[in-house]
VOKE-160743 format. One record per residue: x, y, z of N, C-alpha, C in turn; residue in three letters. Coordinates in steps of 0.05 Angstrom, whole numbers, padded with zeros to 5 digits, always signed. Layout:
BEGIN
XYZXYZXYZALA/...
//
This chain:
BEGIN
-00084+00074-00012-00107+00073+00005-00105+00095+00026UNK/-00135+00110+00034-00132+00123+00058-00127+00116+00080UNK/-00109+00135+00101-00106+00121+00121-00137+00122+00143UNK/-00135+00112+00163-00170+00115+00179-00161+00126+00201UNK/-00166+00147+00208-00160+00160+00226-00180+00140+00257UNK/-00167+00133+00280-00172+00130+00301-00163+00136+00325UNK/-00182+00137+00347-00169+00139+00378-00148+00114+00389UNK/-00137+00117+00403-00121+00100+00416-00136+00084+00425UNK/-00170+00094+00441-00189+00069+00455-00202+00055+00430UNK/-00212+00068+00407-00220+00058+00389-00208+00032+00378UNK/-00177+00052+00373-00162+00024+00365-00166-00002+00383UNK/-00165+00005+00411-00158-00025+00419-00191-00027+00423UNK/-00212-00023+00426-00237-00031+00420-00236-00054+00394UNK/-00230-00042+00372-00229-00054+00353-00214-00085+00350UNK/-00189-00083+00366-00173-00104+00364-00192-00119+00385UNK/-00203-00116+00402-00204-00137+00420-00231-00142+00407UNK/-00254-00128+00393-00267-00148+00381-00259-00165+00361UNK/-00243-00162+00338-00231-00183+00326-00216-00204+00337UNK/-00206-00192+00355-00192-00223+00372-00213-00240+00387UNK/-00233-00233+00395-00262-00241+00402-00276-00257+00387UNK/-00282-00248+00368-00283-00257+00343-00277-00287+00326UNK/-00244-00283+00334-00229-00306+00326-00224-00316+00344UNK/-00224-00320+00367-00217-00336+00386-00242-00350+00397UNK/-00260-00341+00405-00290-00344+00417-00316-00344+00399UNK/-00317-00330+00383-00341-00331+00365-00334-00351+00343UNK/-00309-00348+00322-00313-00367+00299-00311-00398+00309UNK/-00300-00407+00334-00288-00438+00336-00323-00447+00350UNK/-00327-00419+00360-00363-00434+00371-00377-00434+00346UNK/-00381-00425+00331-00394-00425+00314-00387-00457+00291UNK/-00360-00455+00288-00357-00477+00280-00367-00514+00290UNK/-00367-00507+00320-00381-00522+00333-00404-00532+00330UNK/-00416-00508+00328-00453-00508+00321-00462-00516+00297UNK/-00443-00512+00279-00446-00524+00248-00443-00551+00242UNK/-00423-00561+00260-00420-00586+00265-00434-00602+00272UNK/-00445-00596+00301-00470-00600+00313-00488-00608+00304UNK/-00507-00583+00281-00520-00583+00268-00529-00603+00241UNK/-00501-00613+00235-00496-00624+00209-00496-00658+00217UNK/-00504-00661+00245-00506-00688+00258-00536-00692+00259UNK/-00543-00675+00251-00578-00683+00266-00595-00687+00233UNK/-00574-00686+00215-00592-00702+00191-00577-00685+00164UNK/-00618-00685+00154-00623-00671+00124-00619-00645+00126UNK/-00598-00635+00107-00586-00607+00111-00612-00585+00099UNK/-00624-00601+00076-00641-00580+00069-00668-00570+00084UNK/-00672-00584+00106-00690-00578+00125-00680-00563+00150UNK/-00655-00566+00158-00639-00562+00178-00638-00532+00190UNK/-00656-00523+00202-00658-00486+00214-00637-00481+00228UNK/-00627-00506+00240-00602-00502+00262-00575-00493+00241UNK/-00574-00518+00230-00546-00517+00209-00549-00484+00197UNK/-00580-00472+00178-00572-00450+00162-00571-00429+00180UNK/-00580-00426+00212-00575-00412+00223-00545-00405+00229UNK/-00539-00431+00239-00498-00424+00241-00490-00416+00217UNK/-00498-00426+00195-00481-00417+00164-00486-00395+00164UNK/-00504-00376+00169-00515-00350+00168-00495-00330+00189UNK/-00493-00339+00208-00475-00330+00235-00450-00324+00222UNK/-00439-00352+00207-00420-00356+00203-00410-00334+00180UNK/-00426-00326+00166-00427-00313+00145-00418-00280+00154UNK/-00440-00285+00177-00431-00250+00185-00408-00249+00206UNK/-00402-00264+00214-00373-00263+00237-00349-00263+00208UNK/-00353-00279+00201-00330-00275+00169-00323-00246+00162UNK/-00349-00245+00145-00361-00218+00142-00338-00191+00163UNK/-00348-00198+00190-00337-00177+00207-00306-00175+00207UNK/-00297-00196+00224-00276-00204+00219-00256-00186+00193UNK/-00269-00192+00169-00257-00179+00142-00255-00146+00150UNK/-00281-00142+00161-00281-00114+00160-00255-00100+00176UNK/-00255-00110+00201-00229-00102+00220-00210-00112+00220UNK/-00204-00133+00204-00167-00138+00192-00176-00107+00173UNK/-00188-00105+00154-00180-00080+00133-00178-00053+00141UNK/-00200-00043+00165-00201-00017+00178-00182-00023+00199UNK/-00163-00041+00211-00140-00040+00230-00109-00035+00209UNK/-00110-00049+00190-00092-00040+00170-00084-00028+00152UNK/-00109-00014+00161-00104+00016+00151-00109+00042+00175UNK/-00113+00037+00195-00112+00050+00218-00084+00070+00224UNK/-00099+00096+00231-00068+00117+00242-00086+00127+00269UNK/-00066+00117+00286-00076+00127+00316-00061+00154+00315UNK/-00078+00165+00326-00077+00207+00338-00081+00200+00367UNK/-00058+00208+00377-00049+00211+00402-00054+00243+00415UNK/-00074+00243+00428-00087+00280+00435-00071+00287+00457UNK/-00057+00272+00474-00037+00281+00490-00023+00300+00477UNK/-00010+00310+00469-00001+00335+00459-00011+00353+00433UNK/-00032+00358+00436-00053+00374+00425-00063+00395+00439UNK/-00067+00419+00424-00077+00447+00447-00093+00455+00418UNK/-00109+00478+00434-00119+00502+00413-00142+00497+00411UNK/-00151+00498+00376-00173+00493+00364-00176+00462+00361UNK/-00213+00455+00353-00211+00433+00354-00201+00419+00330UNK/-00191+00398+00339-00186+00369+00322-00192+00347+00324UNK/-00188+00336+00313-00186+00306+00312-00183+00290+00340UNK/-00194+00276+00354-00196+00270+00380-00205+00289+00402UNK/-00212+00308+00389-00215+00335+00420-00246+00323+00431UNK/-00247+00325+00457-00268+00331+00469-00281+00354+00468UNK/-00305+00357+00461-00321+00390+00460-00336+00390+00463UNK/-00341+00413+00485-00374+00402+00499-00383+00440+00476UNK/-00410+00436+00465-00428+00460+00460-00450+00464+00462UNK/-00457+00476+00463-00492+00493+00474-00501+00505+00444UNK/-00538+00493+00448-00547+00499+00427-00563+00526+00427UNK/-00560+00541+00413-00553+00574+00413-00585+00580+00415UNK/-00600+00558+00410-00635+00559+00405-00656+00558+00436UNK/-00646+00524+00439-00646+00511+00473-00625+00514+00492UNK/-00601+00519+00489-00591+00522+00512-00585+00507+00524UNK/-00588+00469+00499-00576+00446+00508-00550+00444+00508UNK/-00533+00430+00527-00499+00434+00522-00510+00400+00514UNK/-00485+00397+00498-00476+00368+00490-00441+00361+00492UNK/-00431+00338+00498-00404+00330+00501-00396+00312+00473UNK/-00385+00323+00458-00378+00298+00439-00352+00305+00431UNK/-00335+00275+00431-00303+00267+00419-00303+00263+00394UNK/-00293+00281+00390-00292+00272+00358-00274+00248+00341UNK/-00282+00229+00331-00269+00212+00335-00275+00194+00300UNK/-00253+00176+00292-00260+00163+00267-00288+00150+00258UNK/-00293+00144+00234-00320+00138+00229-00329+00103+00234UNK/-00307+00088+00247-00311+00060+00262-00320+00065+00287UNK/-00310+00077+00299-00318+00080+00330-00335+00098+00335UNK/-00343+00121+00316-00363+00134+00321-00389+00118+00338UNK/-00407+00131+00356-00425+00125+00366-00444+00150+00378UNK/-00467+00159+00366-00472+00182+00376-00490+00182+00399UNK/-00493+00157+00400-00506+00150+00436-00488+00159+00452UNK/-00464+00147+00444-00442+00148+00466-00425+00178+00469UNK/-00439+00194+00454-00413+00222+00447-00396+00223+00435UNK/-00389+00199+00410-00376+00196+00394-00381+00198+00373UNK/-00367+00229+00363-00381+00239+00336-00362+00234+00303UNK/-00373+00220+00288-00356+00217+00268-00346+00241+00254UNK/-00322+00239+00249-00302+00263+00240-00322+00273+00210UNK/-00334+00254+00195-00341+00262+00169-00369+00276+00177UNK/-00390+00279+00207-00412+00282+00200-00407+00315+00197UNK/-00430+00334+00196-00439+00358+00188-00423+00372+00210UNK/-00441+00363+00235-00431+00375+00261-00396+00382+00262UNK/-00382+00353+00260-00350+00351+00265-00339+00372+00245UNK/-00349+00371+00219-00336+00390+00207-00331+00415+00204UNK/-00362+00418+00220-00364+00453+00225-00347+00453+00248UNK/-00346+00435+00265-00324+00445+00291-00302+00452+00288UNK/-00282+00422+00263-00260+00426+00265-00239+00462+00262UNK/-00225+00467+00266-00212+00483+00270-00223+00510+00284UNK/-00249+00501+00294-00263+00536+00312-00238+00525+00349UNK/-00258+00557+00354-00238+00557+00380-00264+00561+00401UNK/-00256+00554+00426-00280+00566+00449-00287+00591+00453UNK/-00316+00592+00447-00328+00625+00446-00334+00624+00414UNK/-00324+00609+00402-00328+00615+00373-00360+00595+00369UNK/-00384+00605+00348-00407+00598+00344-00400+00578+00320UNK/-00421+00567+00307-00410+00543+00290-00446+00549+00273UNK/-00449+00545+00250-00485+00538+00243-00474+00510+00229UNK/-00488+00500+00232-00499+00465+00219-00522+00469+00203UNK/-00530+00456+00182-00543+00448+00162-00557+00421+00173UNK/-00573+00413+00185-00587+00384+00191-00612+00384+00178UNK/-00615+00342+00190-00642+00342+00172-00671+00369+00181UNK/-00665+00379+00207-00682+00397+00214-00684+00421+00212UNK/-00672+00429+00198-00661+00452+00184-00631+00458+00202UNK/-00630+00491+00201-00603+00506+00204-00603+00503+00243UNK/-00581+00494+00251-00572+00498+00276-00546+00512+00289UNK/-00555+00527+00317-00526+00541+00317-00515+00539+00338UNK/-00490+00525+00347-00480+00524+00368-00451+00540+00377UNK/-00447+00545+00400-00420+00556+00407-00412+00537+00426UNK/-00383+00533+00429-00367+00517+00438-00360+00534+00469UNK/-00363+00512+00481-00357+00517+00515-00332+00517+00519UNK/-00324+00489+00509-00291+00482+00524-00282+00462+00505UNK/-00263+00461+00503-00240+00434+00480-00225+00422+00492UNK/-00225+00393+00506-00218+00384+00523-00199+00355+00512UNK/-00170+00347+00510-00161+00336+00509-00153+00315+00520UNK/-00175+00296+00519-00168+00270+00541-00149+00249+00531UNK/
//
């Protein structure tokens, strides 16, 4: 199996929603099912298939982050320089507008591109990896061809 490349905050993001999860979400939920399963005829019951439904996707989750934590390799960017990689911070300016943007590049669980958290596999990350500051980059998007140059590579 591959390993999943993550941040150190990622990682513990991750853990503490699974421990969330199992500690607070599945024993309430179990509750509610319970609950539910007191107030009668199951096949009419919106309460009961609503918890079974909950229940289904906290399971569901749960599975997902035991399998993406055990197979997780944390990248530690504290001793990292140069070109970018894997965890770098990189802020770039779009060569068109003259928008700068900040994004960490970071595994494809914790990606969030609200947050500036760019998944290592999208278009963008790959054209970055290994340029240097001052170096231009073109992207391929849904909007056609884009071109950015990198400001700074910042190792938090």
């Amino acid at each position: 199996m591959e390993k999943i490349p993550l941040t150190r905050a990622g990682h513990t993001a991750l853990n503490d929603e699974l421990k969330q999860l199992k500690s607070v979400e599945r024993p309430a939920i179990i509750e509610a099912i319970a609950t539910a399963r007191e107030l009668g005829d199951l096949k009419e019951n919106a309460e009961y298939h609503s918890a079974r439904e909950k229940q289904g996707f906290i399971e569901g989750r749960i599975k997902e982050l035991e399998g993406i934590l055990s197979l997780a390799e944390v990248i530690d960017p504290s001793n990292m320089s140069g070109t970018v990689k894997f965890s770098a911070t990189v802020t770039i300016v779009d060569e068109d507008t003259d928008e700068e943007k900040t994004y960490q590049i970071v595994g494809e669980p914790e990606a969030d591109i609200e947050s500036g958290k760019l998944n290592i596999k999208s278009p963008l990350a790959r054209a970055l990896i290994g340029k240097e500051e001052g170096d231009s980059v073109e992207v391929r998007t849904p909007g056609g061809e884009k071109a950015y140059e990198i400001l700074s590579i910042d190792w938090i």
